[in-house]
N, C-alpha and C positions, 0 to 999 in steps of 0.2 A: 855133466856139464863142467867145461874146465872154468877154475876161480870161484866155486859155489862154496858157501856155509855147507856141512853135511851133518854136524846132529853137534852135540854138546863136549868138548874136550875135556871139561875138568869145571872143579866148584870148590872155590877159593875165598876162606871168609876166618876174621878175625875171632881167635880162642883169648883167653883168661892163662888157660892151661890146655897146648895145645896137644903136649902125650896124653893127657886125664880124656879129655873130648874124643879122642884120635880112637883111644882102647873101648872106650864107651859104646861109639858108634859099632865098633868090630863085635865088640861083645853082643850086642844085643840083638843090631841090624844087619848081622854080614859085610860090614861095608869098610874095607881098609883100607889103609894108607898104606900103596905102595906105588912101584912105579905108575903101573895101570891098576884099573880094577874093571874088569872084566863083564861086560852086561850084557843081558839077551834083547837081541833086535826088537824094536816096538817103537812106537811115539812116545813123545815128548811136546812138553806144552809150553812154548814161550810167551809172557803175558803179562807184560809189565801192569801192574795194577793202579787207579789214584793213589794219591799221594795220603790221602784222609781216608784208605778202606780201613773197615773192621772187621778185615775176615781172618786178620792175624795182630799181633798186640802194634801198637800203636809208638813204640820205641825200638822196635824191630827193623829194620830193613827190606828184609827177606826173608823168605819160608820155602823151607825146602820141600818139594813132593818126590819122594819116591816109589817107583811102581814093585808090587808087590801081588805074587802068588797066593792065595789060602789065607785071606785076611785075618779070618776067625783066628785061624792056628798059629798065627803068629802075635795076635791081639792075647792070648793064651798063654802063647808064653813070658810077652811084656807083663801082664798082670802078675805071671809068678813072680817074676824078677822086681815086684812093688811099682812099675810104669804105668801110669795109669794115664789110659785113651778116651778121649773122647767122640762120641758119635753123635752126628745127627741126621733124623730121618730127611729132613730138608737137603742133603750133602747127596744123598745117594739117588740114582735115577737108571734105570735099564740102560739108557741108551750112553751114560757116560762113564758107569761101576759105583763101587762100596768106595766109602772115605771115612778115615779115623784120624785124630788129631793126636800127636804126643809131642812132649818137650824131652829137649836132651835139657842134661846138668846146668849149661849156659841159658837157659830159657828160652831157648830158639825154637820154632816151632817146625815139626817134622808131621806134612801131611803125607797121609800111607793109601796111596791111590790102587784099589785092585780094579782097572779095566772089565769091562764084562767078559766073561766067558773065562777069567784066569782064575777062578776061585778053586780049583779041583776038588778035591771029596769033600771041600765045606761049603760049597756052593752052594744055594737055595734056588 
């Protein structure tokens, strides 16, 4: 369809320190600053939330979800790295995947959504 939205260009948000955040993300999450950065086809949830939710802190703006393969094994290797996730049973449901909650340096909160069926060898 010519003139249509077709999925998310880019994610643009105020740093403190935006090399320190930028290396952060790469280091830990694969996720870099460069011209593009490169991701596999799938959905995307756009969803703007009330104004007063408490499914993220409350001086926050915005919470970023990104989709992610092998939750476990990558929840595994944030904890070596001292990142500490949180899960709740209430967050995960067959029909929508596993979700873990972590912060970057800036207190922003990064939801880590595995879709069902992408968990490979850690899947249950």
């Amino acid at each position: 369809m010519s003139g249509a939205v077709t999925g998310i260009g880019g994610i643009f948000f105020r740093a403190e320190d935006p090399a320190a955040l930028a290396g952060w993300y790469s280091a830990h999450l694969g996720v870099t600053v460069e011209d593009f950065w490169p991701q596999e086809a799938g959905n995307a949830v756009f969803a703007p939330f009330k104004a007063r939710t408490d499914y993220w802190a409350p001086e926050k703006q915005w919470m970023l979800n990104l989709r992610v393969r092998g939750l476990d094994a990558l929840l595994a290797r944030l904890a070596a790295a001292g990142i500490v996730a949180e899960r709740r049973a209430e967050w995960d449901a067959p029909e929508t995947g596993r979700f873990a909650r972590i912060h970057d340096p800036e207190g922003n909160a990064i939801e880590l959504w595995e879709p069902p069926g992408e968990g490979g060898a850690d899947e249950a």
